[in-house]
C-alpha positions in Angstrom: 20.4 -18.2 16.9 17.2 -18.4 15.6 14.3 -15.6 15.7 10.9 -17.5 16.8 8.6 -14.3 15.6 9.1 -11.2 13.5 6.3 -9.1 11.9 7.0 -6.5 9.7 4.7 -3.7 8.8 4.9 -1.6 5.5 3.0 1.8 5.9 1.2 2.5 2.9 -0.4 6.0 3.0 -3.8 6.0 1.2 -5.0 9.1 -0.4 -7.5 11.7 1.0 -10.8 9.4 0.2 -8.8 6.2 1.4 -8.7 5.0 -2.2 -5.0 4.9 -3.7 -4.0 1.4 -4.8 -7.4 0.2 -4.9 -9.5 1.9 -7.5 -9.0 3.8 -10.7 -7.8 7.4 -9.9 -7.9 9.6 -12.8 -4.3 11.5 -13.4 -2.8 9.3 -10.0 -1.8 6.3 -12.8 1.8 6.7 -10.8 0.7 7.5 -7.7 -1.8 4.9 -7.6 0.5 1.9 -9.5 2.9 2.6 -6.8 0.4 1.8 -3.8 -1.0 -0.8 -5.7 2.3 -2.3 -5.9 3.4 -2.4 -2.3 0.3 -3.9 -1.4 0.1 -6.5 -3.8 4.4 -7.2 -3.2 3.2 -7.5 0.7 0.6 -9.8 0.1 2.9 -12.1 -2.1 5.8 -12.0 0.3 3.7 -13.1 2.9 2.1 -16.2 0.5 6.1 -17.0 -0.3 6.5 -17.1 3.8 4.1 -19.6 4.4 4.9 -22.1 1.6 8.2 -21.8 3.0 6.8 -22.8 6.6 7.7 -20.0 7.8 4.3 -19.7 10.1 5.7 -17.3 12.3 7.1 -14.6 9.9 4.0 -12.1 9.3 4.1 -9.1 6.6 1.7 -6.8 6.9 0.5 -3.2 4.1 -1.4 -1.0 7.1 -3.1 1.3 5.3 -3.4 4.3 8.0 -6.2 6.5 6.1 -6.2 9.4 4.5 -3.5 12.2 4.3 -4.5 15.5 3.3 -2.0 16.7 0.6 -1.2 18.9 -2.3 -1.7 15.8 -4.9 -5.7 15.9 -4.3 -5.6 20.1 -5.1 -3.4 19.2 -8.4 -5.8 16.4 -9.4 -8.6 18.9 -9.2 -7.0 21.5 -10.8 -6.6 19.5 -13.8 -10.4 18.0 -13.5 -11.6 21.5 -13.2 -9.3 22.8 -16.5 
């Protein structure tokens, strides 16, 4: 048996100002990297799909927004010092 659809859905929570993964964030290098490498591994798996013909397979990064977290007071802790 054969699936005829799937999606799958990789939530990738962005930081505060929506930006993690995208742009430069000073003292986020890991933080950031790892964002940007989900979304960019989603992207890829998803080109791999198609020249596979696999047409109805979809992969999708859903970026959610902004989650309010201790990582933004750290970062401006250390901006501030």
């Amino acid at each position: 048996m054969y699936r005829q659809h799937c999606v799958t859905v990789n939530r990738v929570n962005e930081s505060t100002n929506g930006s993690a993964g995208t742009v430069n964030t000073p003292f986020g290098t890991q933080y950031a990297s790892g964002k940007a490498a989900l979304i960019r591994a989603v992207g890829c798996i998803q080109e791999e799909l198609d020249l596979d013909g696999e047409k109805n397979i979809h992969v999708y990064a859903l970026h959610p927004g902004g989650v309010l977290s201790g990582l933004q007071s750290m970062a401006l802790c250390l901006l501030l010092n």
